[in-house]
MDAnalysis code that builds the backbone (N, CA, C; Angstrom):
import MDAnalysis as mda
import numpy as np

u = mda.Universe.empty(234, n_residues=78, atom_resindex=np.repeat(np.arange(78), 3), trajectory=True)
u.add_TopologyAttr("name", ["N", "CA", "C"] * 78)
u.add_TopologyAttr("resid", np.arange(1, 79))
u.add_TopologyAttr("resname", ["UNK", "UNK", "UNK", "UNK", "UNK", "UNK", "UNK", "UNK", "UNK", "UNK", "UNK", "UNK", "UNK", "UNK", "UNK", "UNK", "UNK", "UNK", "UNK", "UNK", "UNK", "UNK", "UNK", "UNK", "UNK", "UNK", "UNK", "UNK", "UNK", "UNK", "UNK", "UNK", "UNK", "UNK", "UNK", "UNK", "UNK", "UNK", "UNK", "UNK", "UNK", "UNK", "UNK", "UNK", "UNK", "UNK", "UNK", "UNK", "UNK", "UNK", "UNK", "UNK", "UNK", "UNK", "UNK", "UNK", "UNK", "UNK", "UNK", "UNK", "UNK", "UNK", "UNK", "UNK", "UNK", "UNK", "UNK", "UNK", "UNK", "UNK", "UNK", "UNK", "UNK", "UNK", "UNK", "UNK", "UNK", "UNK"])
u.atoms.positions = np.array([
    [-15.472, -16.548, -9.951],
    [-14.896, -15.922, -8.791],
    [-13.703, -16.759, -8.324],
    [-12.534, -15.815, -8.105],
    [-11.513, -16.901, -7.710],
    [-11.282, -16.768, -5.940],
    [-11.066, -18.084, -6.061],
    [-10.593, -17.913, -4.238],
    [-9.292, -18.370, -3.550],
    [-8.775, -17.572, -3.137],
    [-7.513, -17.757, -3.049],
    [-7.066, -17.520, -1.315],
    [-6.003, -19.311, -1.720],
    [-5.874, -19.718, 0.233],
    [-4.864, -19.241, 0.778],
    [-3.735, -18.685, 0.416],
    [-2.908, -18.376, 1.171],
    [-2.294, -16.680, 0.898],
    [-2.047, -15.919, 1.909],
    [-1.851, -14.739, 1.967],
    [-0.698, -14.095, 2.687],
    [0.414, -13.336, 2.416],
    [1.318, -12.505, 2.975],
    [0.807, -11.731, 3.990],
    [1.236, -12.078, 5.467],
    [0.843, -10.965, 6.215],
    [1.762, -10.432, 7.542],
    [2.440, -9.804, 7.296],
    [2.942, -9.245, 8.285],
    [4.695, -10.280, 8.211],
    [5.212, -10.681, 7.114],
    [6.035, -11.862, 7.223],
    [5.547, -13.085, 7.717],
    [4.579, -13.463, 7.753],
    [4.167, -14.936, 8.583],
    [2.940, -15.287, 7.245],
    [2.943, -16.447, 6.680],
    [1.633, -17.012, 5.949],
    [0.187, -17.630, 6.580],
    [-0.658, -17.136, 6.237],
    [-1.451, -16.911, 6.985],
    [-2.840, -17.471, 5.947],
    [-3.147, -18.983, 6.165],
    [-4.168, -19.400, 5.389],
    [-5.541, -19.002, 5.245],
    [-5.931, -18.431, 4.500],
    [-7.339, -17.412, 4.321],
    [-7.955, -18.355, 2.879],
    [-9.482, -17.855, 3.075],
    [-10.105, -18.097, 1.908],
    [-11.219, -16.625, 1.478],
    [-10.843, -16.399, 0.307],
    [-11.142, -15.204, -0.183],
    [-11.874, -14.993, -1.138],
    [-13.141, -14.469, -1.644],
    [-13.511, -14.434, -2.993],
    [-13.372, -12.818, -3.793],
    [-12.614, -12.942, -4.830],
    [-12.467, -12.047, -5.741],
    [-13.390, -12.048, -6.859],
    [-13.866, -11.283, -7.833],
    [-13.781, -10.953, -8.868],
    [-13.225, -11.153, -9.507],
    [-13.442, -12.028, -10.791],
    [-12.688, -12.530, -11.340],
    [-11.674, -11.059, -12.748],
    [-13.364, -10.536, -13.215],
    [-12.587, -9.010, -13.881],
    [-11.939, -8.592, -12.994],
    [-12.301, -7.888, -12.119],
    [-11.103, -7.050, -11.067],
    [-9.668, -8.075, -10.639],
    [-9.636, -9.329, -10.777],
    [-8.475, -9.805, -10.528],
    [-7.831, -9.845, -11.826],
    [-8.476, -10.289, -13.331],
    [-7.974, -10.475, -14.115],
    [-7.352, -9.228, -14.903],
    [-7.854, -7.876, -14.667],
    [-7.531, -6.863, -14.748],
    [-6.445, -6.281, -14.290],
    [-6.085, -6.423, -12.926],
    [-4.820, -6.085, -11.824],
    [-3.885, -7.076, -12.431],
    [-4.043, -8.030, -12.809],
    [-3.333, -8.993, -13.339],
    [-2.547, -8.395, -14.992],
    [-3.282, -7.861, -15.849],
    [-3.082, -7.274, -16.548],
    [-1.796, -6.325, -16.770],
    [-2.686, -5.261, -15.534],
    [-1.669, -3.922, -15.680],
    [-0.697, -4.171, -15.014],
    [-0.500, -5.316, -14.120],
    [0.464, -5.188, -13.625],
    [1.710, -5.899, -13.992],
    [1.511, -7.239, -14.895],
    [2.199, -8.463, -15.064],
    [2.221, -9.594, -14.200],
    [1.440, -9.605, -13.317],
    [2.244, -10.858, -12.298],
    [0.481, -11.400, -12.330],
    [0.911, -12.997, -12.475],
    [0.400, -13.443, -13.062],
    [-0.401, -13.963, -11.338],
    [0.627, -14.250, -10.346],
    [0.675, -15.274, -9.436],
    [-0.544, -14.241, -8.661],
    [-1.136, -15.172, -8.066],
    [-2.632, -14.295, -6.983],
    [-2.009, -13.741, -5.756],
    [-1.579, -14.633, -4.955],
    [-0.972, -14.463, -3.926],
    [-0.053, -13.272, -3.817],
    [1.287, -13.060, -5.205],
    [1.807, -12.142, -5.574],
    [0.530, -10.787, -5.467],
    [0.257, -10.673, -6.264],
    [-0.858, -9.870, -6.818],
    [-1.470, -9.250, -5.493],
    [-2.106, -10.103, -4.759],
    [-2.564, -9.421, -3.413],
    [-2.070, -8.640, -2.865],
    [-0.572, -10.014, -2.293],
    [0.347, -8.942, -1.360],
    [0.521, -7.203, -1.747],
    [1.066, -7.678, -2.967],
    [0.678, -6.172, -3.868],
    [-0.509, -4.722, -3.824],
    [-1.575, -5.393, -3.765],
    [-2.546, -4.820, -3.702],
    [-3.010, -4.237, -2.284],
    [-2.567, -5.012, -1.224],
    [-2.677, -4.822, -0.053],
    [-1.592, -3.684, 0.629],
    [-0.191, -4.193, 0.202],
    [0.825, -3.161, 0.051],
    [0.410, -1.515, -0.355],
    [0.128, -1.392, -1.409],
    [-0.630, -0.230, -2.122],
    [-1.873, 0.453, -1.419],
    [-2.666, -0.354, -0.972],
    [-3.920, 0.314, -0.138],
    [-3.232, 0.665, 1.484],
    [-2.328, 0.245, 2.364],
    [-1.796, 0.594, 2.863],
    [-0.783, 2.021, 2.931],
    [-0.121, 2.014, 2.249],
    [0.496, 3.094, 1.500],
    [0.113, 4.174, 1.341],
    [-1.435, 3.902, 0.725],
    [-2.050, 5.124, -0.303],
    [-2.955, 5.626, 1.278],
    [-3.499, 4.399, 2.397],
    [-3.915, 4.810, 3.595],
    [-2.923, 5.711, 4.130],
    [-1.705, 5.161, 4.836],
    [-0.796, 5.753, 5.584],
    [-0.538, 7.589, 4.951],
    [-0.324, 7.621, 3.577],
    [-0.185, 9.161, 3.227],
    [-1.290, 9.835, 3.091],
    [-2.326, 9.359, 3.217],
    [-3.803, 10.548, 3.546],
    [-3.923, 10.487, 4.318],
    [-4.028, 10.122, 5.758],
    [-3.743, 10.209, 7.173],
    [-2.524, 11.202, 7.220],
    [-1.009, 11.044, 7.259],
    [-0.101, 11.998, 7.350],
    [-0.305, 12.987, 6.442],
    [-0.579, 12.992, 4.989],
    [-1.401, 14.519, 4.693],
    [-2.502, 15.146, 5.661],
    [-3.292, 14.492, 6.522],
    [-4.678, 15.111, 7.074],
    [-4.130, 15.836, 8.623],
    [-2.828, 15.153, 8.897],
    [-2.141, 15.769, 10.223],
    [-1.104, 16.769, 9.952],
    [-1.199, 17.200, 8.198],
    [-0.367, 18.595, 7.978],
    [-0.490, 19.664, 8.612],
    [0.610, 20.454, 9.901],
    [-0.076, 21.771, 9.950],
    [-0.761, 21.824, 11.365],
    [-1.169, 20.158, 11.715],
    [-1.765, 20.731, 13.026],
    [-0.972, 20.768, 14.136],
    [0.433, 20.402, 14.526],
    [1.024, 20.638, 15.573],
    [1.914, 21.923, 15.658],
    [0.587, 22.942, 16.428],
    [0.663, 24.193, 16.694],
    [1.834, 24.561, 17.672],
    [2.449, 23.686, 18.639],
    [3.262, 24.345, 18.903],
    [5.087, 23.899, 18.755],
    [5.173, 22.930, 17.760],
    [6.376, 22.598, 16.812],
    [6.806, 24.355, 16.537],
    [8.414, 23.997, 17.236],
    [9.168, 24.837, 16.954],
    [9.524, 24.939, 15.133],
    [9.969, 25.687, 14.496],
    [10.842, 25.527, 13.279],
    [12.057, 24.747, 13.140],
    [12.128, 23.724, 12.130],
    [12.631, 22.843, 12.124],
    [14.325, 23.544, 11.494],
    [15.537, 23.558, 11.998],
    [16.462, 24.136, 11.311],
    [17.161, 23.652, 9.806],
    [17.065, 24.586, 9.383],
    [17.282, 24.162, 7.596],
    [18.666, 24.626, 7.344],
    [19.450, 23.944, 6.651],
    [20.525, 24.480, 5.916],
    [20.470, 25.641, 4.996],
    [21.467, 26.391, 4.902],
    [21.238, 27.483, 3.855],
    [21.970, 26.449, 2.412],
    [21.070, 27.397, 1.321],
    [21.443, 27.011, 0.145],
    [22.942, 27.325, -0.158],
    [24.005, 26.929, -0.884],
    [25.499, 27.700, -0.893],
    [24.780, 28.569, -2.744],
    [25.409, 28.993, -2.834],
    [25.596, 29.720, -3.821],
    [26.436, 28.750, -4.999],
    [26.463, 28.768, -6.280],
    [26.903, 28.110, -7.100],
    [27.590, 29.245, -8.060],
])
């Protein structure tokens, strides 16, 4: 199990102690190329954020019932 002390958070370093999996780290490590942990996290943390933030804004598709229509450009003709 690896444990790893220092972590990207928010722009400020922020000393943590963590235990991973060593397959699941050595794996992410893999597909991704980057060898460095710290790298790797930030990464990983980045991504679960991300993948949070757009299923939340997918789940609020549609519900603000009284949003006018948003004005669109017309297409020109080619």
């Amino acid at each position: 199990m690896h444990i790893l002390k220092h972590l990207l958070l928010g722009g400020k370093f922020m000393r943590t102690t963590i235990n991973i999996d060593d397959a699941l780290l050595d794996k992410a490590a893999k597909l991704t190329g980057i060898g460095e942990k710290t790298s790797l996290v930030r990464l990983a943390l980045e991504a679960l954020i991300a993948q949070e933030s757009a299923r939340r804004l997918a789940k609020l598709g549609g519900t603000e019932k009284k949003l006018k229509m948003i004005p669109r450009r017309k297409a020109t003709g080619a």
